[in-house]
N, C-alpha and C positions, 0 to 999 in steps of 0.2 A: 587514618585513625584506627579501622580494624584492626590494621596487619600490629601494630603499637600496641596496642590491649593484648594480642592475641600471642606475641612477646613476652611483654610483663607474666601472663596470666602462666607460659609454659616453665618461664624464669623462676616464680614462687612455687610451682610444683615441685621444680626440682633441687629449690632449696629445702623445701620441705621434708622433700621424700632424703636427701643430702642430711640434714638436720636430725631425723628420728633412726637413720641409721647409724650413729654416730652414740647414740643416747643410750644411757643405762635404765632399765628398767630392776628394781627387786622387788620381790612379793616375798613378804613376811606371816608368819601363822598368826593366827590370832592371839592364839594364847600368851606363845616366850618371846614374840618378836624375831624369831630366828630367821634368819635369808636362807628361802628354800631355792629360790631360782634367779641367777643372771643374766640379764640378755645383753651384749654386747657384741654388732658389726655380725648380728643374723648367727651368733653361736651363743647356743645353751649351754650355759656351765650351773651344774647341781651344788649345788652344797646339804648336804642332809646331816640333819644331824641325828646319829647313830642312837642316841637313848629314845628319841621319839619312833623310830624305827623299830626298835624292839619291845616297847610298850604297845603297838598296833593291835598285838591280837595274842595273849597270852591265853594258855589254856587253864578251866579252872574247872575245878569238881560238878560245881553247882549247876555251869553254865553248857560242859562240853562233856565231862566226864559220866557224871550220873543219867544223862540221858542213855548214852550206851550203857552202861551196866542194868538200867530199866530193860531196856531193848534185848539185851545178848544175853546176861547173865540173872534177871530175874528170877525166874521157874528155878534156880537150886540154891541165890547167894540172897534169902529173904529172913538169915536167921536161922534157929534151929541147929542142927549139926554142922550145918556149913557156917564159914562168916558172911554177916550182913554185909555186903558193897553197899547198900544202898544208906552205908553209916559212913563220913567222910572218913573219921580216925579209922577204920576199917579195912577201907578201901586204898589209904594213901599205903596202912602197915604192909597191904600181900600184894601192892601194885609191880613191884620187880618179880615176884614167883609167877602173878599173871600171865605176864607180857612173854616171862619163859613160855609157862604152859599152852597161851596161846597161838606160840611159833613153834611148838612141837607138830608131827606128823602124825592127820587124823587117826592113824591105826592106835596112836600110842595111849596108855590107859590113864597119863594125866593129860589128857589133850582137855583145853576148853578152850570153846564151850563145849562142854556133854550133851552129844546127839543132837547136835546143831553144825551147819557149815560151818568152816574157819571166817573169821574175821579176815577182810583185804587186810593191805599191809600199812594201806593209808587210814585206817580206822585204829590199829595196831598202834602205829604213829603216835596219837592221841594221846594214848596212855602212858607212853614213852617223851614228850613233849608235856607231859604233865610235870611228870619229873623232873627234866629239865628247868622248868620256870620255878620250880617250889612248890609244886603243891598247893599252887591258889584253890582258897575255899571255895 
């Protein structure tokens, strides 16, 4: 009677373990219902969909950009002679003459930031990806 149970018992394991690898699994988003993942026979197949991908992390004045022009460009662009950065319409207007001057060579006399190290390239970036998206507020 053991050795019979103990039969059975390896029999349904490996219909089992037989049975879920054979089986589709999809995980869907919450939101569009989109099939982000397939599993089928222990391989992952992606499906992504490309607009969700590119909405993840868009850069915006408010949220990415005006933090550094607080930070780097403060102490000259507060108004006065210079343009205000810390005005969106301002900022979006001299963000291509920027991104020049800030990839110039600290000797040179439009280099910004004024009397301040250069910006990395990944900070640079920022502003240049600002553009690209449009200009979110």
């Amino acid at each position: 009677m053991k050795i019979s149970t103990t039969i059975i018992f390896i029999c349904s394991f490996i219909f089992i373990i037989a049975a879920c690898s054979q089986s589709k699994k999809q995980v869907t988003t919450p939101t569009d219902n989109k099939v982000l993942t397939k599993r089928t026979n222990d391989t992952i197949t992606l499906a992504v969909n490309t607009d969700t991908l590119n909405n993840i992390h868009k850069i915006s004045y408010t949220k990415d950009v005006r933090p550094l022009v607080m930070e780097y460009c403060g102490p000259c662009h507060t108004g006065g002679r210079n343009s205000d950065l810390h005005v969106y319409e301002e900022c979006k207007e001299m963000n291509d003459d920027n991104i020049i001057r800030m990839r110039l060579p600290v000797d040179d006399s439009e280099f910004m930031p004024v009397r301040r190290a250069p910006l990395s390239d990944s900070l640079i970036n920022i502003f240049v990806q600002w553009g690209k998206d449009g200009y979110l507020k």
